[in-house]
N, CA, C and O atoms as CSV, one atom per row, in Angstrom:
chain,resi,resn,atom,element,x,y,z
A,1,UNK,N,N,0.852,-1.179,0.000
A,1,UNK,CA,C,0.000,0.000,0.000
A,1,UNK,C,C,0.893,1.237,0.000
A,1,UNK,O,O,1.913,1.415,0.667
A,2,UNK,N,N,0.135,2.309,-1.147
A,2,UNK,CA,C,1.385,3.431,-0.977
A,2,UNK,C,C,0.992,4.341,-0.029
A,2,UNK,O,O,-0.180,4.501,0.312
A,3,UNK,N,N,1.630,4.748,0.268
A,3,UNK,CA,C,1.735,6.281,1.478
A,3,UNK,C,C,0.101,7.354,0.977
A,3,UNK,O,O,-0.734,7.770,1.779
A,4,UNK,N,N,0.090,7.529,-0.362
A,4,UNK,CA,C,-1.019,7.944,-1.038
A,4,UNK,C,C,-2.623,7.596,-1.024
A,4,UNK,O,O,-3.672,8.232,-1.123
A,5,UNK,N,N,-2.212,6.188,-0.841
A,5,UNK,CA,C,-3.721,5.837,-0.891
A,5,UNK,C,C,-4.505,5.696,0.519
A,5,UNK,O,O,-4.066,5.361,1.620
A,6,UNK,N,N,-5.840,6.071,0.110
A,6,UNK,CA,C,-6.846,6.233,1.376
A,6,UNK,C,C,-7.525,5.083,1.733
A,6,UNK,O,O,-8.242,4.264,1.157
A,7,UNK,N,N,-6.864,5.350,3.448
A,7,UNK,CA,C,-7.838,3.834,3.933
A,7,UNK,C,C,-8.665,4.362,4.854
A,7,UNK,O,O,-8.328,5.294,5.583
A,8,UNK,N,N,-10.120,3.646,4.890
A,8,UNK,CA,C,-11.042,3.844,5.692
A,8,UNK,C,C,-10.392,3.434,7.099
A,8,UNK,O,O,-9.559,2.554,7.315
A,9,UNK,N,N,-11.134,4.503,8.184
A,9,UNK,CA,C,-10.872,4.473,9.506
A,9,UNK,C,C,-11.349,3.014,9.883
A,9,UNK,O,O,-12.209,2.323,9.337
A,10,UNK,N,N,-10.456,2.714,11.092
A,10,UNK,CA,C,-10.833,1.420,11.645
A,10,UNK,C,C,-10.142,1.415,13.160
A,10,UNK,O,O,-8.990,1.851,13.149
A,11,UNK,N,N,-10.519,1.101,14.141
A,11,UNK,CA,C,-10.422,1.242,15.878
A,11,UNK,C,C,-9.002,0.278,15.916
A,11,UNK,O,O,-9.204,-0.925,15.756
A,12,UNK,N,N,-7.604,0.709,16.113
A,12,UNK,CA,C,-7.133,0.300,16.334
A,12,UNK,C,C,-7.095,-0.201,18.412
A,12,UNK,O,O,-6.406,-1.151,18.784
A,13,UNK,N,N,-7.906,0.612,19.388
A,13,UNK,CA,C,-8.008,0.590,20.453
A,13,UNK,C,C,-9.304,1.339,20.087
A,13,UNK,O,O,-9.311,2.358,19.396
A,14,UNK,N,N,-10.494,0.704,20.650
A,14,UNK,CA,C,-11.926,1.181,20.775
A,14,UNK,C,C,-11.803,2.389,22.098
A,14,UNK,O,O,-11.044,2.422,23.066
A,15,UNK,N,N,-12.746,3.196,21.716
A,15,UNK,CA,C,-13.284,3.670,22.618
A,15,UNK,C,C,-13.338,3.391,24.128
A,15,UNK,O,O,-14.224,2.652,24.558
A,16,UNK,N,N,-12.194,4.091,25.173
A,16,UNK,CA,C,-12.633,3.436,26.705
A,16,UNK,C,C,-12.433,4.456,27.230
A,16,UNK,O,O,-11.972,5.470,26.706
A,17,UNK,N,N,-12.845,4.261,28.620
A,17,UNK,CA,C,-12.767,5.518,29.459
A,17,UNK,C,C,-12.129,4.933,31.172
A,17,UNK,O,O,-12.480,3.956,31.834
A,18,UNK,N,N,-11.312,5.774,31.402
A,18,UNK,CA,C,-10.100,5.497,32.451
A,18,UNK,C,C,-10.384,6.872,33.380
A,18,UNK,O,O,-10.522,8.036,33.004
A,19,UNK,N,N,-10.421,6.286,34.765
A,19,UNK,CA,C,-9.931,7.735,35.394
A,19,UNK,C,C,-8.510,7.667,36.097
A,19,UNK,O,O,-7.848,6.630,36.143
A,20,UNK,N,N,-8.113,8.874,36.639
A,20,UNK,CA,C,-6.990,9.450,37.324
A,20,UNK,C,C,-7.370,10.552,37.967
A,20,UNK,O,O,-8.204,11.400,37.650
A,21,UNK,N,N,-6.405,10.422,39.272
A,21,UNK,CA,C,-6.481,11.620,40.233
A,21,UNK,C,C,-7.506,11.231,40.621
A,21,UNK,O,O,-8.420,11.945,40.208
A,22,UNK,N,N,-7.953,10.125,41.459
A,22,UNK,CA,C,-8.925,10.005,42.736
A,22,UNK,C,C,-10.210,10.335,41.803
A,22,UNK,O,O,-11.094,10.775,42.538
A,23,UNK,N,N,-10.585,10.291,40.615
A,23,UNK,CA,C,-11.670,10.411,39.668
A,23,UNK,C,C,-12.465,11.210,38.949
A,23,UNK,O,O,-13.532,11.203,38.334
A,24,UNK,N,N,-10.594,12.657,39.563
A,24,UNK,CA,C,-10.993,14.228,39.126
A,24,UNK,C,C,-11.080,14.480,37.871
A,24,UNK,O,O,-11.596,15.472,37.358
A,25,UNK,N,N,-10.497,13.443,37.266
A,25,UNK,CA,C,-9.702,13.310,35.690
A,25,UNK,C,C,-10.161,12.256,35.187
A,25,UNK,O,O,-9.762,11.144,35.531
A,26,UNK,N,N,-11.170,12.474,34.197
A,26,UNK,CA,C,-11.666,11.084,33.439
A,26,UNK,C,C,-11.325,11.312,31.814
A,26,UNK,O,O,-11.484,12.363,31.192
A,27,UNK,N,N,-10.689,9.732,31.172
A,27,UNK,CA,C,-10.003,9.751,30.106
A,27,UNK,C,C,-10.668,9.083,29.278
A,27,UNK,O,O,-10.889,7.913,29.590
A,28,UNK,N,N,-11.217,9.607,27.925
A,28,UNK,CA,C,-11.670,9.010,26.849
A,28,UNK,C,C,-10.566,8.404,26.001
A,28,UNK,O,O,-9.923,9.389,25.636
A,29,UNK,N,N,-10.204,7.718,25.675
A,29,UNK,CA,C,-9.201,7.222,24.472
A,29,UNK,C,C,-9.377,6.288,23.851
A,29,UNK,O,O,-9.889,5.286,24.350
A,30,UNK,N,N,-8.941,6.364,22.378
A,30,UNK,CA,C,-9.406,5.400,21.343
A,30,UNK,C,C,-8.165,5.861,20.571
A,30,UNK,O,O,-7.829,7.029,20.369
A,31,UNK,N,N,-7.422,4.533,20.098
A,31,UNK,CA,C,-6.456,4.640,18.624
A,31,UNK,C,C,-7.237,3.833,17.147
A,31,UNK,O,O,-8.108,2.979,16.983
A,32,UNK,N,N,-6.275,4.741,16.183
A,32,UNK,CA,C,-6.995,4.414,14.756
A,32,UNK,C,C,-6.314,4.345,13.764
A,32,UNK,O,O,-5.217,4.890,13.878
A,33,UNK,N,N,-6.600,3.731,12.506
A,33,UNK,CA,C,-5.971,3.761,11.813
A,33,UNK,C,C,-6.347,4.208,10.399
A,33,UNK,O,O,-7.272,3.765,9.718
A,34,UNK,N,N,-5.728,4.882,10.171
A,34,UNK,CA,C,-6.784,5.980,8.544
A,34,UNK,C,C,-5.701,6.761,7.783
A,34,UNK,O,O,-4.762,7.278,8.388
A,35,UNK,N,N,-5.850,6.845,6.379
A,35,UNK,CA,C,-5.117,7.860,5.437
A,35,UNK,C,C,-6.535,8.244,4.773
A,35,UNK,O,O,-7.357,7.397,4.422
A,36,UNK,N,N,-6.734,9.828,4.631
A,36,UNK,CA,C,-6.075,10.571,5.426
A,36,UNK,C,C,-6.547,10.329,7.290
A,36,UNK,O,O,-7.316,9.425,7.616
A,37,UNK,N,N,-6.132,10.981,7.984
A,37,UNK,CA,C,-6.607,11.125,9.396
A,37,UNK,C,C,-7.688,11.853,9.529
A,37,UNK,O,O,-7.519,13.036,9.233
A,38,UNK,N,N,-8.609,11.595,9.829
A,38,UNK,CA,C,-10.213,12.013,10.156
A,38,UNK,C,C,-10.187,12.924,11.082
A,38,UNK,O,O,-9.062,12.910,11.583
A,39,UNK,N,N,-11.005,13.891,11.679
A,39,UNK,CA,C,-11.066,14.752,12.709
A,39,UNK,C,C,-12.051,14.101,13.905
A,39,UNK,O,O,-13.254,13.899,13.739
A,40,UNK,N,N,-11.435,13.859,14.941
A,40,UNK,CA,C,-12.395,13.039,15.950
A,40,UNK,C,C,-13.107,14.271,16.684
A,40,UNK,O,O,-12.551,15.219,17.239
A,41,UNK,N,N,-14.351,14.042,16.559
A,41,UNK,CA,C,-15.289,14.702,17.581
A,41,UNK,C,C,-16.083,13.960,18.848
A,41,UNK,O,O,-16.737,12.920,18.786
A,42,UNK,N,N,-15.897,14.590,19.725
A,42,UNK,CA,C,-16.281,13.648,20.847
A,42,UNK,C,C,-17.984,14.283,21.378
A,42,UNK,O,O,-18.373,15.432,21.164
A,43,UNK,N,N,-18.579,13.475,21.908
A,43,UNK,CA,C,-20.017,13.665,22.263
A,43,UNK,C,C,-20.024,12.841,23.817
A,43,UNK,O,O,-19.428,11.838,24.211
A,44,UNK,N,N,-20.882,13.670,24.397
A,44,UNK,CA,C,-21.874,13.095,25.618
A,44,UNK,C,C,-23.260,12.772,25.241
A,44,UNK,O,O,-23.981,13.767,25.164
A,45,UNK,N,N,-23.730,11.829,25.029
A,45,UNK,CA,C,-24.940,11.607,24.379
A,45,UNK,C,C,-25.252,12.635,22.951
A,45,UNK,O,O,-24.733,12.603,21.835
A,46,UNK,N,N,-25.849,13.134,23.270
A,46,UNK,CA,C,-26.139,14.059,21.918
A,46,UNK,C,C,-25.178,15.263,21.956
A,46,UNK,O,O,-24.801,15.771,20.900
A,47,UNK,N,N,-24.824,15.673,23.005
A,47,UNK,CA,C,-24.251,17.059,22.954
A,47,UNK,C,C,-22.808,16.847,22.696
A,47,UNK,O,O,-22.236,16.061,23.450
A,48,UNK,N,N,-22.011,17.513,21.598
A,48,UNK,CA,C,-20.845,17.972,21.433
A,48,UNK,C,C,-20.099,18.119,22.365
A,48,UNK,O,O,-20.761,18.685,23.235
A,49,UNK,N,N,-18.797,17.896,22.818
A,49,UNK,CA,C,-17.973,18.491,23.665
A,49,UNK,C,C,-16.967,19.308,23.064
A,49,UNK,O,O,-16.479,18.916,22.004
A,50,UNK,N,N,-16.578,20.381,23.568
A,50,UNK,CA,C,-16.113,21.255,23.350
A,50,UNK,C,C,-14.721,21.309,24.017
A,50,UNK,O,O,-14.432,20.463,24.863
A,51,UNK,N,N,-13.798,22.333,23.641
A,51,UNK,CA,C,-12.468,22.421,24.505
A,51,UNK,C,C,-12.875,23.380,25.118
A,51,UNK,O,O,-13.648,24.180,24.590
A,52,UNK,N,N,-12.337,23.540,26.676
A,52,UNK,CA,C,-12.582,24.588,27.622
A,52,UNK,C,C,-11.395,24.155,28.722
A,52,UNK,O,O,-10.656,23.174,28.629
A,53,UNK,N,N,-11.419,25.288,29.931
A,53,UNK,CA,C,-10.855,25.149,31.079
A,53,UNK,C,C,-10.921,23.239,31.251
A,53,UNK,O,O,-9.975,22.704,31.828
A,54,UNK,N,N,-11.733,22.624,30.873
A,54,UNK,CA,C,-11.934,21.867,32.234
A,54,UNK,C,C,-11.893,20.324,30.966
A,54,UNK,O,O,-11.630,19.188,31.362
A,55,UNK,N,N,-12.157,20.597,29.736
A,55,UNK,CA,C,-12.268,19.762,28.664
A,55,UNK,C,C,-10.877,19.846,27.767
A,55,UNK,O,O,-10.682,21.005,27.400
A,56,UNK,N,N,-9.927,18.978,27.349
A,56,UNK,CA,C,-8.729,19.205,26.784
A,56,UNK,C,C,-8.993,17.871,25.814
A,56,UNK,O,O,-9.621,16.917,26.271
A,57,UNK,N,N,-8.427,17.860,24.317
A,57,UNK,CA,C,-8.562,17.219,23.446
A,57,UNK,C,C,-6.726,17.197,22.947
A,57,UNK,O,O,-5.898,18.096,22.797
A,58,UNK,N,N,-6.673,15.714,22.810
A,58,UNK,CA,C,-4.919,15.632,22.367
A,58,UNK,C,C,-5.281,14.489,21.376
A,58,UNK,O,O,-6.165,13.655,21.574
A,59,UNK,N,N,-4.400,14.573,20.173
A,59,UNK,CA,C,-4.217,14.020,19.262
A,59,UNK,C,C,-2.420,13.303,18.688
A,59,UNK,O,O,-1.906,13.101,17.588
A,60,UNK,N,N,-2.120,13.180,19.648
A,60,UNK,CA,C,-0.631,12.527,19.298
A,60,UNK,C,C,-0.301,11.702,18.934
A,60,UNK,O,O,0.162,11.811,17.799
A,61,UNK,N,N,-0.274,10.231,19.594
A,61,UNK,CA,C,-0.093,8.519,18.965
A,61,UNK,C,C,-1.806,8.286,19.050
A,61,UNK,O,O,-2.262,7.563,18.164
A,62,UNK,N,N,-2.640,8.766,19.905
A,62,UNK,CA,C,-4.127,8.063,19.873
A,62,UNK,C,C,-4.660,9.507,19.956
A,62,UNK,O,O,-4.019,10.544,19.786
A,63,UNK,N,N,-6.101,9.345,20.284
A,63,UNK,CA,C,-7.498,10.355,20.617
A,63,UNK,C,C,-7.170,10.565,22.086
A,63,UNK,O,O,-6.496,9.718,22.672
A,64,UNK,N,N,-7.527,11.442,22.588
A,64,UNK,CA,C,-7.818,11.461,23.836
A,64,UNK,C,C,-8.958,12.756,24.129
A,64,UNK,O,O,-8.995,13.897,23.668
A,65,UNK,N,N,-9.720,12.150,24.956
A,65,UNK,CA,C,-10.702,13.483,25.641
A,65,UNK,C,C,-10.125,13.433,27.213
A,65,UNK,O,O,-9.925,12.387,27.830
A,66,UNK,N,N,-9.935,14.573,27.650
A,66,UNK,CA,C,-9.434,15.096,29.463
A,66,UNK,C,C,-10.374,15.709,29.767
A,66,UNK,O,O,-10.675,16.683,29.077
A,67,UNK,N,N,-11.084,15.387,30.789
A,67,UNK,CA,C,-12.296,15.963,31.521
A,67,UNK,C,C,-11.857,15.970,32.874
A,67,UNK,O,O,-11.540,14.956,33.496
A,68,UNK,N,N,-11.840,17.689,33.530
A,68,UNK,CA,C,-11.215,17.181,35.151
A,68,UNK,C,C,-12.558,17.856,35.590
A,68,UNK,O,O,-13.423,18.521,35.020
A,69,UNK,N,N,-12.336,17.372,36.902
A,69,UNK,CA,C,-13.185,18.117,37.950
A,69,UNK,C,C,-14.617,17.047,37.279
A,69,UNK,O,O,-15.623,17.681,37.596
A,70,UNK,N,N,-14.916,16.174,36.770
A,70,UNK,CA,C,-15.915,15.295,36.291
A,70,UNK,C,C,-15.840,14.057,37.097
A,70,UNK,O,O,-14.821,13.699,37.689
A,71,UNK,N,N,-17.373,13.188,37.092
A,71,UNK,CA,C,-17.473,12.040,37.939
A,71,UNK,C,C,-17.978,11.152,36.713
A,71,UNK,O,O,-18.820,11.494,35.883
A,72,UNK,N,N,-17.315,9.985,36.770
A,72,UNK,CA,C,-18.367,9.066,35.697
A,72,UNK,C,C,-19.569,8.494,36.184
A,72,UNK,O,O,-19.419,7.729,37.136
A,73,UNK,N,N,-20.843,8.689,35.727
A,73,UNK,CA,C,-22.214,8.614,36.034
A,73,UNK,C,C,-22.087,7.576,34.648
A,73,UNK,O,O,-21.284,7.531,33.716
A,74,UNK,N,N,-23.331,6.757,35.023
A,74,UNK,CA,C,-23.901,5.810,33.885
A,74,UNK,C,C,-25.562,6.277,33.294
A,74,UNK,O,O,-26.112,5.617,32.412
């Protein structure tokens, strides 16, 4: 396969969610694999999440969503 050609996205690590810091800090992360690289948008049920003080989005080797000061509720 050349460097050029486009491959559909596929979950190299699905979707999970991890906390840190006693459960101040909850971690979305998912790795993938795609040419080109897709733009990940993250959601809470229907609503968009956004970057703010308290919401941080990193894109380096995987996805990540940082949510501090949050509790995981089901």
């Amino acid at each position: 396969m050349g460097i050029s050609e486009d491959l559909p996205p596929s979950f190299t690590q699905k979707p999970q969610l991890r906390q840190e810091d006693e459960g101040n800090k909850l971690l979305f992360e998912c790795s993938l694999l795609a040419h080109p690289l897709p733009e990940i948008q993250w959601y809470r049920g229907d609503e968009k999440l956004s970057e703010n003080s308290r919401t941080v989005f990193s894109d380096h080797t995987d996805r990540t969503a940082e949510i501090y000061g949050g509790s995981r509720t089901r």
